[in-house]
N, CA and C of each residue as an Amber inpcrd file, in Angstrom:
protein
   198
  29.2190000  41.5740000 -54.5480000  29.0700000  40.9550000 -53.2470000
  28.3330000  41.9170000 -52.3230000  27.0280000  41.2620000 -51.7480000
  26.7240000  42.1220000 -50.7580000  27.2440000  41.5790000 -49.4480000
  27.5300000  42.5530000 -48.2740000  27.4760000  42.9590000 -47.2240000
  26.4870000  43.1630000 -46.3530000  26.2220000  42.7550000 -45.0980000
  25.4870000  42.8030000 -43.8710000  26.2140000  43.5230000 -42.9680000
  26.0560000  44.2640000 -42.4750000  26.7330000  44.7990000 -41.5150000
  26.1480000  43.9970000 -40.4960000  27.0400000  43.9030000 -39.2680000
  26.3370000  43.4490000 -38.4350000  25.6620000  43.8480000 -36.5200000
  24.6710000  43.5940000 -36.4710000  24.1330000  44.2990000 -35.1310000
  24.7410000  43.2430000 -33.8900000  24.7010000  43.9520000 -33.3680000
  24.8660000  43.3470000 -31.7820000  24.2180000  44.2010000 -30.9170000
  23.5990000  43.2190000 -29.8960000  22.6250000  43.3970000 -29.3270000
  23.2680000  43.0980000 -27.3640000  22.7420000  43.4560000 -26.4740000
  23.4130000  43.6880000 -24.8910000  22.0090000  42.9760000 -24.3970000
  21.9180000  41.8220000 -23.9390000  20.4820000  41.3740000 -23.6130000
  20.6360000  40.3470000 -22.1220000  20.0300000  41.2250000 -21.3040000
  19.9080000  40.1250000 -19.6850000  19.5110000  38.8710000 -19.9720000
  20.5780000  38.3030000 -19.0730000  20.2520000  36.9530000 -19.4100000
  20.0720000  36.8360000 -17.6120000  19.3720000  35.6980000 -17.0920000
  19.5780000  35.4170000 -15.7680000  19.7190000  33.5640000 -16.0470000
  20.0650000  33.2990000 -14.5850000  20.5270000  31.7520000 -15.1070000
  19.9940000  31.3070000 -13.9780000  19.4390000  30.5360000 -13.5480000
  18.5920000  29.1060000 -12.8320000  19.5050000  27.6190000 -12.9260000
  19.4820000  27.3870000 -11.6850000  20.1290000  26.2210000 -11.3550000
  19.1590000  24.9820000 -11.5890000  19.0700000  23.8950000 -12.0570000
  17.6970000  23.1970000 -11.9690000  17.8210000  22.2580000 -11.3110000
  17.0200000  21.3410000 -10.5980000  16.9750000  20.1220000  -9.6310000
  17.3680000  19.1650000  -9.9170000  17.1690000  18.8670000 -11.5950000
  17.7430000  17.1640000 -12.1700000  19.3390000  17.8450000 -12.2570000
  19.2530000  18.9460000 -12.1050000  20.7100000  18.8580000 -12.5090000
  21.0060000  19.8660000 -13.7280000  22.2920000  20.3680000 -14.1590000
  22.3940000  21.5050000 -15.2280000  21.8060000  23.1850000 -15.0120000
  21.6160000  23.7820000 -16.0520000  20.9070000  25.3640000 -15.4540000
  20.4500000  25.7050000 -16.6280000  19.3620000  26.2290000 -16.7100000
  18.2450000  27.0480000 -17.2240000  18.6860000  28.3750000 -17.1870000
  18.6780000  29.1090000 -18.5910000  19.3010000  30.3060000 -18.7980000
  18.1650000  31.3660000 -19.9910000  17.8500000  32.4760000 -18.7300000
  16.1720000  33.0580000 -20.0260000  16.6960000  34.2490000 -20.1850000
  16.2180000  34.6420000 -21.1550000  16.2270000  36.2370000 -21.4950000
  14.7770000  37.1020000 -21.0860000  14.8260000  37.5560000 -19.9860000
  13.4370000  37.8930000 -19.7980000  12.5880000  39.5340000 -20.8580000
  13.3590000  39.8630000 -21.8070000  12.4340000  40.4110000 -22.1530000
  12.6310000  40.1350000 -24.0130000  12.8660000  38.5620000 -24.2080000
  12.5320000  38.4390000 -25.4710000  11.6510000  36.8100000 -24.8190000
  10.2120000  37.1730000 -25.4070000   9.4170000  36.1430000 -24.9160000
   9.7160000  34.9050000 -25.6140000   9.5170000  33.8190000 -24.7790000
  10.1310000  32.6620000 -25.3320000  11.6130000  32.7010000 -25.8260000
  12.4160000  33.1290000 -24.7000000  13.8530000  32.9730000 -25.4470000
  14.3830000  32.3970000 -23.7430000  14.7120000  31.5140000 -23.6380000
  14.9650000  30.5990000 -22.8940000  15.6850000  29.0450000 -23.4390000
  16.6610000  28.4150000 -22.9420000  17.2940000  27.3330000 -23.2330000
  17.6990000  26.8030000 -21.8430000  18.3700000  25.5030000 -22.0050000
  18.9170000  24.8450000 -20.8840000  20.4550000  24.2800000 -21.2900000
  21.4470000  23.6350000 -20.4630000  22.9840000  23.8230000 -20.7470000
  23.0210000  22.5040000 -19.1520000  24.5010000  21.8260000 -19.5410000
  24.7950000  20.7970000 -18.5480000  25.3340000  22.0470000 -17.8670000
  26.1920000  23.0820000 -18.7610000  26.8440000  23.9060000 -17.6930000
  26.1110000  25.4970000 -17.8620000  26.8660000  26.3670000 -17.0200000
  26.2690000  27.3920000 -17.1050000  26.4210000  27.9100000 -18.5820000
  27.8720000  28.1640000 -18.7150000  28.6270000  28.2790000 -20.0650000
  27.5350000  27.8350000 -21.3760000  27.3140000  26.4960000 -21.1620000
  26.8420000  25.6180000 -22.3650000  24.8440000  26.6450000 -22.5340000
  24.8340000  26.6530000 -21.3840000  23.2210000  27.4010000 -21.0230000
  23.3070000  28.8740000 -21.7540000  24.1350000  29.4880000 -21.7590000
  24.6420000  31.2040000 -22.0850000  24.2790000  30.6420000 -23.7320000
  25.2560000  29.7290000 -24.1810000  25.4470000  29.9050000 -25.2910000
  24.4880000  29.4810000 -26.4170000  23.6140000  28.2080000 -25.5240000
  22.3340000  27.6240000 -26.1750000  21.2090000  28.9020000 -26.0810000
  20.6030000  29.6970000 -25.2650000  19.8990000  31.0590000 -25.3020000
  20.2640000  31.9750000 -25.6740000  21.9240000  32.4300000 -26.2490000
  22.0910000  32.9770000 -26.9420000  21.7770000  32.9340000 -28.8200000
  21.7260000  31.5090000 -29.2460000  21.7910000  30.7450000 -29.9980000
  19.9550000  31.2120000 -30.4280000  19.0760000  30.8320000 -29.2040000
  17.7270000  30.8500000 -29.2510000  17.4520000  32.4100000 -30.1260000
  18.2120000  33.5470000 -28.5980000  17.8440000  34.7040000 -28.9490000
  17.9740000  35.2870000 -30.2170000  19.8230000  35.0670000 -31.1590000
  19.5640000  35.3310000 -32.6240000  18.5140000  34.9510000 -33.4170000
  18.0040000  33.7510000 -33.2500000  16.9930000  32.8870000 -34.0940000
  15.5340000  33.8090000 -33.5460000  15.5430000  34.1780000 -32.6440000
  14.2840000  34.9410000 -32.3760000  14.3380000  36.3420000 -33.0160000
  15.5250000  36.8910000 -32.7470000  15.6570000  38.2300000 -33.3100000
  15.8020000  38.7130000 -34.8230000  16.2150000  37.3250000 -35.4950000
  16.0640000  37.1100000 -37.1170000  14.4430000  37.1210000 -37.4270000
  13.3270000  36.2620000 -36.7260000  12.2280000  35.8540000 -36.9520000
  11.8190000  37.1280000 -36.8430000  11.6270000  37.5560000 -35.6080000
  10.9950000  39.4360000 -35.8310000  11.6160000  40.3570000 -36.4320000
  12.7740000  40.3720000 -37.3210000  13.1180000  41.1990000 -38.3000000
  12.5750000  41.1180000 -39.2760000  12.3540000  39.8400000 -39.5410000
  11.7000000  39.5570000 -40.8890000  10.4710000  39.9300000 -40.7210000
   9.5540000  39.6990000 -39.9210000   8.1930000  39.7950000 -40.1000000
   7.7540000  41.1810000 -39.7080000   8.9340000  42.3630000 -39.1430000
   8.4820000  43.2710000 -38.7460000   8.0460000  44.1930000 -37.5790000
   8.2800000  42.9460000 -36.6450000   8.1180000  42.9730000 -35.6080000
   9.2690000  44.4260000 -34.8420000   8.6280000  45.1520000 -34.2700000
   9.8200000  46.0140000 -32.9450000  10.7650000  45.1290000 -31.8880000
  11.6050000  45.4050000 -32.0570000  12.6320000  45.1420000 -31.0390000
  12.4790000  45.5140000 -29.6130000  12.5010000  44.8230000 -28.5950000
  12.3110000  45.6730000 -26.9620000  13.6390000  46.4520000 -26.8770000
């Protein structure tokens, strides 16, 4: 059996209220890592969601981490 250890990562998030309603939640220094949420909560957890999926994609390909 292999093992992954696993990373965790500390990443600003800021959160935006939006006009129709709900909030917009970005990570400003992983480009394109941004989501939206009815609640704030739901917003954290959908751009968190984004950011693993981004941070898997540039592991693989090699990419540096900010």
């Amino acid at each position: 059996m292999i093992r992954r250890a696993l990373t965790r990562y500390k990443l600003p998030i800021e959160i935006e209220s939006l006009e129709e309603g709900g909030y917009l939640a970005i990570c400003p220094i992983l480009q394109g890592c941004h989501a939206e949420g009815e609640t704030i909560v739901e917003a954290i957890e959908n751009v968190e969601d984004v950011a693993r999926n981004l941070i898997a994609l540039m592991r693989e390909d090699g990419i540096a981490l900010p």
